[in-house]
C-alpha positions in Angstrom: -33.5 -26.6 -43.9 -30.0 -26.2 -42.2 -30.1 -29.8 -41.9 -30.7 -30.4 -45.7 -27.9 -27.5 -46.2 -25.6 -29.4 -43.9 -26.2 -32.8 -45.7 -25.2 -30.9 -49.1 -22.3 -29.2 -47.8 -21.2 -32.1 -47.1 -21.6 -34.1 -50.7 -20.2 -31.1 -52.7 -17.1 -31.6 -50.5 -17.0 -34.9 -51.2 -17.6 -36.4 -47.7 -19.6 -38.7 -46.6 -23.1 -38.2 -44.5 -22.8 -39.6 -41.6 -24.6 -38.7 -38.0 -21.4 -37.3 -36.9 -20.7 -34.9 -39.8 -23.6 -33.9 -40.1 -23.6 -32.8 -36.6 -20.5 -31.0 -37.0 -21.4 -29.0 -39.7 -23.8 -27.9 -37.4 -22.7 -27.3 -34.6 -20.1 -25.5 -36.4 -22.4 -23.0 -38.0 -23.6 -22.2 -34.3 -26.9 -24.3 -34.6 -28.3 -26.8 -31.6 -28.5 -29.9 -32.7 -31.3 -32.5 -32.8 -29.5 -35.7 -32.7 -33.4 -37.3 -33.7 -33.3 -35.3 -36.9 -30.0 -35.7 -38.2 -30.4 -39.3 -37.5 -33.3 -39.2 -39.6 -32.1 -37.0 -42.3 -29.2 -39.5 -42.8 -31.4 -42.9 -42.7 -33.6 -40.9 -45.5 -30.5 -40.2 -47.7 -29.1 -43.2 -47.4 -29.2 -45.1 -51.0 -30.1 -41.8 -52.3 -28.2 -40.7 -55.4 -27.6 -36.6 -54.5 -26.4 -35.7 -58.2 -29.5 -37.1 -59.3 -31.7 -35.9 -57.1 -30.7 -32.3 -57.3 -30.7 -32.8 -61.4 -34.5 -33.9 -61.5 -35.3 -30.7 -59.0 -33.9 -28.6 -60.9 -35.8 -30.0 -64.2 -38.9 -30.0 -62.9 -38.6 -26.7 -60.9 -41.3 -24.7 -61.2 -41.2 -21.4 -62.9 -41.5 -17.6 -61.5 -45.0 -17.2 -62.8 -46.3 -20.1 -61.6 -44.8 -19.6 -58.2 -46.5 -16.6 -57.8 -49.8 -17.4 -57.5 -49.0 -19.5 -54.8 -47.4 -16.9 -53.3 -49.8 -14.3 -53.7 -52.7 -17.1 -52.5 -52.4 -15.8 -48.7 -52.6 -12.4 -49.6 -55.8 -13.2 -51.3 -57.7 -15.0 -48.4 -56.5 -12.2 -46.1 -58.5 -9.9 -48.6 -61.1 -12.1 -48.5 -61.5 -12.3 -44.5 -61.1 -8.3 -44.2 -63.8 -8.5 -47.1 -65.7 -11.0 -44.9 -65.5 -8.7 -41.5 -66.6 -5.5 -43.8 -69.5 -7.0 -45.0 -70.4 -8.2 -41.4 -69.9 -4.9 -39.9 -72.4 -3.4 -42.5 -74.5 -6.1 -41.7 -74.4 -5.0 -37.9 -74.7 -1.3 -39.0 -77.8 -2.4 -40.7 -79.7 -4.4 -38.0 -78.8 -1.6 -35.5 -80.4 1.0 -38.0 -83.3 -1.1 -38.4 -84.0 -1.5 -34.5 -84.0 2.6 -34.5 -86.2 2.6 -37.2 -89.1 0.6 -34.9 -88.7 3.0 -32.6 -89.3 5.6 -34.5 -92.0 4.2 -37.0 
């Protein structure tokens, strides 16, 4: 993302996106550089309108509410593995009650 950032610094400044820019925005926020990805972060913005771009994201951004399902969605299969585990454990619980009972029967 802090190449993204860097790239949009950049246009609301009015400057171009170049390798080099690009790399001094960053460097100048304190971050290492991966010459591979701002090279390919410029190449894929290259010919692209910015104004527009950000325009359509923010029209077609989706809401809070539907965001949150999404969000909640890892919560829900952790409660579904500690569900999983609980219902093996019985299971276990079960099987070792059952060996006692052959003893005993």
């Amino acid at each position: 993302m802090q190449y993204v950032y860097a790239a949009l610094l950049l246009h609301s400044a009015g400057k171009q996106i170049t390798e080099k820019e690009v790399s001094a925005v960053l460097k100048s926020a304190g971050v290492q550089v991966d010459e591979a990805r701002v090279k390919a972060l410029v190449a894929t913005l290259d010919g692209v309108n910015i104004d527009e771009a950000i325009a359509k994201s923010v029209a077609v951004a989706p809401s809070a509410p539907a965001a949150a399902p999404q969000a909640e969605a890892p919560a829900a299969a952790q409660a579904a593995k500690k569900e999983e585990k609980k219902e093996e454990e019985e299971k276990k619980e079960e099987e070792s009650l059952a060996g006692l009972g052959a003893l005993f029967g």
